[in-house]
C-alpha positions in Angstrom: 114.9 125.9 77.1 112.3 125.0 74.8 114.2 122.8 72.6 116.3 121.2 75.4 112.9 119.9 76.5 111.5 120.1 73.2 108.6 122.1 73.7 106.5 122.6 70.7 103.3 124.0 68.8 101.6 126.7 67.2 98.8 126.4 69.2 97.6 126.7 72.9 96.5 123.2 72.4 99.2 121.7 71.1 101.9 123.4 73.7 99.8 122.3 76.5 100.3 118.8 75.3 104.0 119.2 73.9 104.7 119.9 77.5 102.4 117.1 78.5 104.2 114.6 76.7 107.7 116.0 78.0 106.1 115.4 81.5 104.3 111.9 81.3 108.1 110.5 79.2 110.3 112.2 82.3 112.1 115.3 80.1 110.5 117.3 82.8 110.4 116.3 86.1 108.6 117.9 89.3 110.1 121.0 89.9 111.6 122.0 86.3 111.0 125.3 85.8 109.0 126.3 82.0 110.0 129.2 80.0 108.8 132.6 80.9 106.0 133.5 78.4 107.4 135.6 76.1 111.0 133.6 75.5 108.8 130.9 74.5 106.5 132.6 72.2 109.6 134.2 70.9 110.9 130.7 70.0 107.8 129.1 68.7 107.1 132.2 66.2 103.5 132.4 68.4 101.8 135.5 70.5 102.1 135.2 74.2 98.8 135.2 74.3 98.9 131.7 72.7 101.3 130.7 75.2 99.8 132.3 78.3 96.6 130.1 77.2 98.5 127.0 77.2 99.9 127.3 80.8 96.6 128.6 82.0 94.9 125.0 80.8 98.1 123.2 81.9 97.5 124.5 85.3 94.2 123.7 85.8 94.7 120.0 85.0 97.2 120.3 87.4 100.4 119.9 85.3 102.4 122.9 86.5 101.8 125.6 89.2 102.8 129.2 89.3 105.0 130.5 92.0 104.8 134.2 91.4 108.4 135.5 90.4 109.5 131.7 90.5 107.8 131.5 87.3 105.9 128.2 85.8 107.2 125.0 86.9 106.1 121.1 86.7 104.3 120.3 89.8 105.3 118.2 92.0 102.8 115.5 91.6 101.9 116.1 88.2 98.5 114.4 86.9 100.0 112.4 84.1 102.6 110.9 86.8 101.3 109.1 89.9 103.8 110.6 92.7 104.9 106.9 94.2 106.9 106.6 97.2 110.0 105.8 97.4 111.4 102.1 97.2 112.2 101.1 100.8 115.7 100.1 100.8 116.6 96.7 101.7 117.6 95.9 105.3 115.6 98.9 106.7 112.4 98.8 109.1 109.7 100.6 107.0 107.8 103.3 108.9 107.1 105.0 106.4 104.1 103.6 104.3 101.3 104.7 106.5 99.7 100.8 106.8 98.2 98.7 109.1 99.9 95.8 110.8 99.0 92.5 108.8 98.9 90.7 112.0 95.3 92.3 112.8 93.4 91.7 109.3 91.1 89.6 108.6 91.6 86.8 105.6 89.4 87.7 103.0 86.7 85.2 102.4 84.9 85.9 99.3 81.7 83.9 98.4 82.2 80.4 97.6 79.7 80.3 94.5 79.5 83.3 92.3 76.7 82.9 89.6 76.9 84.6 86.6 74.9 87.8 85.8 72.5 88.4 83.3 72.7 92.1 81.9 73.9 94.6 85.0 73.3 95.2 88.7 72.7 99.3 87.6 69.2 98.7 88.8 70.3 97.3 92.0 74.1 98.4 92.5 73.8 97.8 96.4 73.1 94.6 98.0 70.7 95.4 100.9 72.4 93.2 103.3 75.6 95.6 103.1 73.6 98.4 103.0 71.9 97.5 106.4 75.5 96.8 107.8 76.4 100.4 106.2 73.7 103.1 108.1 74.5 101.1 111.8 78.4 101.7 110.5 77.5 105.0 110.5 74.5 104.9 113.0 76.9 103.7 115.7 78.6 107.5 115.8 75.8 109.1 115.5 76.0 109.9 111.5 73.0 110.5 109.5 72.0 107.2 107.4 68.6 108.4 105.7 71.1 108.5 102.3 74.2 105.8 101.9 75.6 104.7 99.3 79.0 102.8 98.1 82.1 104.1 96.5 85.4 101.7 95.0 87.6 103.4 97.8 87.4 106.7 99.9 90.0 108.4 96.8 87.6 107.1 94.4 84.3 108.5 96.3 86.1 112.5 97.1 86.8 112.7 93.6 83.5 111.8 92.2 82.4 114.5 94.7 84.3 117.5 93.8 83.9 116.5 90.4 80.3 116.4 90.0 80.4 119.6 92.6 82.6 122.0 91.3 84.2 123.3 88.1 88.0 123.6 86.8 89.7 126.7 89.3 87.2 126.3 91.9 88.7 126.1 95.3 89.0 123.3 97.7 89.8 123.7 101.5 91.9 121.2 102.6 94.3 120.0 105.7 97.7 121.6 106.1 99.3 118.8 106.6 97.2 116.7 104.9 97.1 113.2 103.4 99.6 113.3 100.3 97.1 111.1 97.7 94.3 114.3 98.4 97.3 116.8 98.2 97.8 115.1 94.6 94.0 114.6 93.8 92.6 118.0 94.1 95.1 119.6 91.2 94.6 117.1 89.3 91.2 117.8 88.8 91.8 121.0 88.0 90.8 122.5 91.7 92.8 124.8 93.6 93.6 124.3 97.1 93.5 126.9 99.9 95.5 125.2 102.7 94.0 125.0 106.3 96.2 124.8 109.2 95.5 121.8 111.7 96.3 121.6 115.5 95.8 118.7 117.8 92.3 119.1 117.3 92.3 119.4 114.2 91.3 122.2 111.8 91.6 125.5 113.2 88.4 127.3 113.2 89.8 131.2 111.9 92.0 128.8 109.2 89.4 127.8 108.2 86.8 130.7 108.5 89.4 132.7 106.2 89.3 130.2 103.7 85.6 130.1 103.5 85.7 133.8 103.0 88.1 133.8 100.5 85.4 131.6 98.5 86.4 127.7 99.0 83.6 125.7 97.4 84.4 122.3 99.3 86.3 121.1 102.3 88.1 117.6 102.8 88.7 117.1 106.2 89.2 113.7 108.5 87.4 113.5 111.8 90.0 111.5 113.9 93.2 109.6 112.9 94.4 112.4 110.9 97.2 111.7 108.1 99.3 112.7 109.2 99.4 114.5 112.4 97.0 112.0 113.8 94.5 114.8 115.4 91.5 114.4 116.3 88.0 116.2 116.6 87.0 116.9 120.6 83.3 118.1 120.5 84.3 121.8 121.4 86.4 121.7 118.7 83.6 119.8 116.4 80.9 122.4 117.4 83.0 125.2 116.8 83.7 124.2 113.4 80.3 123.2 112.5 79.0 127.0 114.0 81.8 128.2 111.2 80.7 126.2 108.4 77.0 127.5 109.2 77.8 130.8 108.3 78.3 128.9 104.6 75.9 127.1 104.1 76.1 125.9 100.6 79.6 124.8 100.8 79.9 121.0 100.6 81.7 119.2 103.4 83.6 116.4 103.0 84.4 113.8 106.1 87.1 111.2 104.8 87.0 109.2 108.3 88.9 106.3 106.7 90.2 105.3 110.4 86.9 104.6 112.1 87.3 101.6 113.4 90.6 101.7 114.1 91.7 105.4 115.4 90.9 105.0 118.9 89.4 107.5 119.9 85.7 108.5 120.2 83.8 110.5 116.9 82.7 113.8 116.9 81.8 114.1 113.3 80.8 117.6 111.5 78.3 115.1 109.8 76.6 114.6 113.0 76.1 118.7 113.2 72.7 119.4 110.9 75.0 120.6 108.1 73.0 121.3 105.2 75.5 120.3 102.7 77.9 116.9 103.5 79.0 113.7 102.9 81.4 111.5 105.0 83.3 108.3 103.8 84.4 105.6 105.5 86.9 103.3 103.8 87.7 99.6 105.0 91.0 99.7 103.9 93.2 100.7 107.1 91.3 97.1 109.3 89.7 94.8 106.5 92.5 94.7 104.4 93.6 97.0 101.0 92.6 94.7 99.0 89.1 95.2 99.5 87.9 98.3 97.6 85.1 99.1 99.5 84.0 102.0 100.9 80.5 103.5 102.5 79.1 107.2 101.9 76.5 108.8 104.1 75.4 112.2 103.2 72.6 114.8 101.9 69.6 114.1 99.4 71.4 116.5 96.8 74.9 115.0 97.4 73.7 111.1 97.0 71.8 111.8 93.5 75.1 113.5 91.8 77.5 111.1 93.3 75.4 108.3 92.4 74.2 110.1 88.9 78.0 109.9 88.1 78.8 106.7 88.8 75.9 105.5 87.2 77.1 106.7 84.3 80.7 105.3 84.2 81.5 102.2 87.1 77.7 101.7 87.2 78.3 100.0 91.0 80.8 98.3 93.4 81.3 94.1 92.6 78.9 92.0 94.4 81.6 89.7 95.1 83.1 92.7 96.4 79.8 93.4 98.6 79.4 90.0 99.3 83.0 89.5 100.7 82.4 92.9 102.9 79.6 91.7 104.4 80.8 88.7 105.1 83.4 90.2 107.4 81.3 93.1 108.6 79.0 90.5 110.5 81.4 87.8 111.7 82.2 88.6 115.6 85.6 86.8 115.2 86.8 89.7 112.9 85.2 92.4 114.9 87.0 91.1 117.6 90.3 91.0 115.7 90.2 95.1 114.8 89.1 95.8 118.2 92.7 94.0 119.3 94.2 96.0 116.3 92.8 99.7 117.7 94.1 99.0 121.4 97.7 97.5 119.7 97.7 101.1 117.8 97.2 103.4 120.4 99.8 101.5 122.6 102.7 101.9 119.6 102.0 105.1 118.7 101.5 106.3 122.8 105.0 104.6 123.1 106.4 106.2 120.5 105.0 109.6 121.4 106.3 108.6 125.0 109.8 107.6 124.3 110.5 110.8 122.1 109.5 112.8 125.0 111.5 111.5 127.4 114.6 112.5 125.1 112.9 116.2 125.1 111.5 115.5 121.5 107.9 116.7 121.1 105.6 114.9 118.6 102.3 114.4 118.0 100.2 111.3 117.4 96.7 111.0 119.5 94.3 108.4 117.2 95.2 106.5 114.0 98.7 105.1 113.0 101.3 107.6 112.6 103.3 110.2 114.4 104.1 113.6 113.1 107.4 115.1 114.5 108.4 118.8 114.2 112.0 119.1 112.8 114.2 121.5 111.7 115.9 119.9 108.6 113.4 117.0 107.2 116.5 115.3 104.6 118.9 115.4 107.4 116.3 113.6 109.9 115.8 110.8 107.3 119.0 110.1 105.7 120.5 110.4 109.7 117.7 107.3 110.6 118.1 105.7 107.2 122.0 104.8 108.6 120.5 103.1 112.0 118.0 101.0 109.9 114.6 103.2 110.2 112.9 104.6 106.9 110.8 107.2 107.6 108.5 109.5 105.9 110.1 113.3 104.7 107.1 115.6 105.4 107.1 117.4 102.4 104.6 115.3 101.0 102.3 116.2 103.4 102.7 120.0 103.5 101.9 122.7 101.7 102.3 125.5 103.6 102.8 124.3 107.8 106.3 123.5 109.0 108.8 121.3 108.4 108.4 117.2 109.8 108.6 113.9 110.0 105.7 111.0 109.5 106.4 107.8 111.2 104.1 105.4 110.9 103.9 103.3 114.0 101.5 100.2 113.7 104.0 97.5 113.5 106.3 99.2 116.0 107.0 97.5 118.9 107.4 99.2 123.0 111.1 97.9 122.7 111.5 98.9 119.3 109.8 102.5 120.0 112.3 103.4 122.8 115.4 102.4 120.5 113.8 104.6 117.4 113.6 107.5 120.2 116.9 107.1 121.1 118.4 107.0 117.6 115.7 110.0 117.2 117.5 112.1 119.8 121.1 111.2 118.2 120.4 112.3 114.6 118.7 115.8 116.2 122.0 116.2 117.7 124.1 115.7 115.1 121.9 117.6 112.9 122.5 120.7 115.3 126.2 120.1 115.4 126.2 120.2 111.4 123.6 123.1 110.7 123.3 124.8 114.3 119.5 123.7 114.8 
């Protein structure tokens, strides 16, 4: 096995990056199994200790996992290889991409003049027009604003956080399911991840309680508009969590509520509950438009100086024109009234949606945000059965880790009349999958 994937080295080092190399040039792909330890110290003339080593660091930069008897094997979104999605084929309606219909954003309007810059804005990274705008963003639900602060993205801003927070094999509580770019972000910076189920509230209190005990460091969560189950905090849910995560106080909480203004449905935010530890990000992606990579962080004293400390020290700060351009659109009424038209069109397609499958006996879920998670027995047979009536939806293995089997349909550009043929097609492809595998 080691020379059909030419695996190599005499030292820790240099098999960790043999294997590397195989990984990032595709002779190992996600799932392909290493050599047990021994075999491949046996072939390389090398202890197993040696080899041991190597699969230990390869883990913790999130290369490969270990599955117990299943031995080593390339994960599946392996942090030399961004995990892409697959190419939508043509002809097909896309529900799978998790976006925002373009009909509701906003042109971007950047500054007409931009003048150059003498030396750097490090002194000043935030323009203090934005960051006005920023603490009555997060003023409006009720969020602390004493500490905000600006990140490239909400990606960009969670991993500056657990990075200046914790250490290689610390763990990190996250969804289960869970948005797939976190699912890929947290091994590859060398954290573990203890998985936390999620209802339709959210995350389970004793799911989460357990992971706490069992020593989690950090927990990612979102608020509302969940990805991808679309859940949503109610307070009882939000105080019982927040009476959980006071039994651990030191643990840092993490709030990625990158639907704000568009999940629609109220916030009731484990930042608003006197945590001693938190931060919570808020992205403009999902109703300003991707290309804007802009994103607002409210949080603790302790939490703003590392995140800040960090980026100081590599990015430095967010563009002005950036700033500028976010502001911009933050203020004008014509675009606040364009997301607020955006947020009722969601929760109509996705209600429909949700609606329509019902009526065929389908259950799914899908109360804020933009997508609808549905329960099903045989995830490749659901998609390839839709992909011949001309939907392309989203497998949920991406999402999971450990919760059951599903589909993610991402419902923003999806039509009433649309919905109830997609239910319908829905309902045939279940049948047919029951007459094929008996369930």
């Amino acid at each position: 096995m080691a020379a059909q994937y030419s695996i190599e080295g005499t030292t820790a080092k240099g098999i960790a990056a043999s294997v590397e190399r195989a990984v990032s040039e595709g002779g190992l792909g996600p799932g392909d199994a290493l050599p047990p330890v021994r075999r491949l110290a046996d072939e390389l003339g090398v202890s197993p200790g040696t080899v041991a080593t190597a699969y230990k660091e390869l883990r913790q930069r999130g290369l490969v996992v270990t599955r117990g008897r299943g031995g080593t094997v390339v994960a599946e979104a392996p942090s030399v290889a961004s995990r892409r999605p697959p190419r939508v084929p043509a002809g097909l309606v896309d529900l799978a991409g998790g976006h925002p219909d373009p009909a509701f954003l906003p042109e971007l309007r950047p500054p007409a003049l931009v003048r150059p810059v003498y030396g750097s804005h490090r002194a000043a990274p935030r323009l203090g027009a934005l960051e006005e705008l920023t603490r009555a963003w997060f003023e409006r639900d009720g969020v602390p604003s004493e500490h905000v602060t600006f990140a490239h993205g909400a990606l960009d801003c969670v991993a500056r956080l657990l990075s200046t927070e914790l250490r290689p094999g610390d763990a990190v509580a996250v969804e289960d399911p869970g948005f797939h770019h976190l699912l890929d972000l947290v091994p590859a910076l060398g954290l573990r991840m203890v998985p936390v189920a999620v209802d339709g509230e959210g995350l389970v209190p004793e799911a989460l309680r357990a992971a706490l005990r069992a020593g989690v460091r950090a927990v990612v969560c979102s608020p509302r508009g969940q990805c991808p189950t679309g859940a949503w905090f109610t307070r009882a849910r939000r105080d019982d969590l927040v009476a959980v995560l006071g039994e651990f106080p030191s643990v840092l909480v993490v709030e990625d509520d990158h639907n704000a203004d568009i999940a629609g449905v109220p916030a009731h935010t484990l930042a608003a509950g006197g945590l001693e530890r938190w931060a919570q990000v808020r992205t403009v992606s999902k109703h300003l438009g991707i290309d804007l990579r802009w994103a607002g962080l409210a949080c603790d004293a302790v939490t703003l100086a590392r995140h800040d400390g960090r980026m100081l020290m590599t990015s430095g700060w967010v563009s002005h024109v950036l700033q500028e351009t976010a502001a911009g659109l933050l203020r004008d009424p014509s675009v606040a009234a364009l997301v607020a038209a955006g947020a009722a069109a969601y929760t109509a397609r996705r209600t429909a949606l949700v609606d329509g499958l019902a009526r065929h006996g389908i259950d799914a879920v899908g109360s804020s945000g933009l997508n609808v998670w549905v329960p099903v027995r045989d995830e490749s047979a659901v998609v390839n059965g839709l992909r011949t009536r001309g939907w392309w939806v989203a497998a949920g293995a991406r999402f999971r880790i450990a919760s059951p089997t599903a589909v993610r349909i991402t419902t923003a550009a999806l039509g009433a009349e649309a919905a109830g043929r997609l239910a319908a097609d829905f309902a045939e492809v279940l049948g047919e999958s029951q007459a094929t595998y008996g369930g």
